[in-house]
C-alpha positions in Angstrom: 183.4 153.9 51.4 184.5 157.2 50.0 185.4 158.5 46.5 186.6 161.6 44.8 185.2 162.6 41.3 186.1 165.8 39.2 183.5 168.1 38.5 182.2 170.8 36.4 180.9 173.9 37.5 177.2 173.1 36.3 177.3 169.4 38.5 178.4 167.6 35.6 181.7 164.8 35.9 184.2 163.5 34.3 184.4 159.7 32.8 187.0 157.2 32.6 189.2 158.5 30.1 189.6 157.1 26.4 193.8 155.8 25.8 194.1 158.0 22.3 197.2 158.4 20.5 196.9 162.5 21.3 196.3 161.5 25.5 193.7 160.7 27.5 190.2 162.0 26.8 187.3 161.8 29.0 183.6 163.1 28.6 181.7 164.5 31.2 178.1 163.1 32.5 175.4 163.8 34.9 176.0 161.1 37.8 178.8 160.7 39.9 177.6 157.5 40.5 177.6 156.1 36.7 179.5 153.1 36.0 181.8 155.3 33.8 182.2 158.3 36.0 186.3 158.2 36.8 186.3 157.7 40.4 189.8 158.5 42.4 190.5 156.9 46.4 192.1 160.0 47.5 191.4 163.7 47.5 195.3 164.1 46.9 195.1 161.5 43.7 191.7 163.5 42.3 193.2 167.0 43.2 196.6 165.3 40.9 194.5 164.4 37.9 192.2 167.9 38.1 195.8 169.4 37.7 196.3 167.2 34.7 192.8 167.9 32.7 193.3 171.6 33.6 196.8 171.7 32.6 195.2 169.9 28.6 198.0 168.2 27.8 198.3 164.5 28.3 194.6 164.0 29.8 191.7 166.3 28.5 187.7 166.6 28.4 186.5 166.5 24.9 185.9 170.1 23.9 182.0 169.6 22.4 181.3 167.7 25.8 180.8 170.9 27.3 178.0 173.1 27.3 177.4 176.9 27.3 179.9 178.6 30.3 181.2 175.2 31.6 184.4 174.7 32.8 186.0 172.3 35.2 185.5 173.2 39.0 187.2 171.1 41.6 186.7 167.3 42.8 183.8 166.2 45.3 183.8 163.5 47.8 181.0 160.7 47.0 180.0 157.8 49.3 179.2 154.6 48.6 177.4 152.1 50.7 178.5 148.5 50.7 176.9 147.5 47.3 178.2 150.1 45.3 175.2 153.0 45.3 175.5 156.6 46.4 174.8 156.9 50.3 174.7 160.6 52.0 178.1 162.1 52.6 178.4 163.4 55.7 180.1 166.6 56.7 182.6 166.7 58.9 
């Protein structure tokens, strides 16, 4: 099973987002793997929402989340074996 998660340019991702009365805002973590780690089913619907947090309007990564020179990068694919955990990702 395959997943798409947005990244940061220091391997850092981007969480579930938080339903606010400004928009959406998400944090960022270290796993792409963690429970709250936003996961998309497409690289078309991931590629959508990076759109969305880059464009800062509606959905956007808390600003003190970030550290020194980080900035949002691109999505990655992440596999999943059948009981949920990270397996290898192949490439194609």
């Amino acid at each position: 099973m395959e997943k798409w998660v947005i990244k940061t340019n220091q391997g850092r991702y981007v969480t579930i987002p938080f339903i606010l009365t400004s928009g959406f805002r998400s944090y960022l973590n270290n796993s792409p793997t963690a429970k709250d780690t936003r996961r998309y089913s497409s690289a078309d619907e991931a590629q959508e929402y990076y759109e969305k947090y880059l464009a800062g309007r509606q959905y956007y990564v808390d600003k003190y989340t970030f550290q020194n020179g980080e900035a949002l990068s691109g999505i990655e694919k992440v596999a999943y074996d059948a009981l949920g955990r990270q397996a290898p990702v192949t490439t194609e």
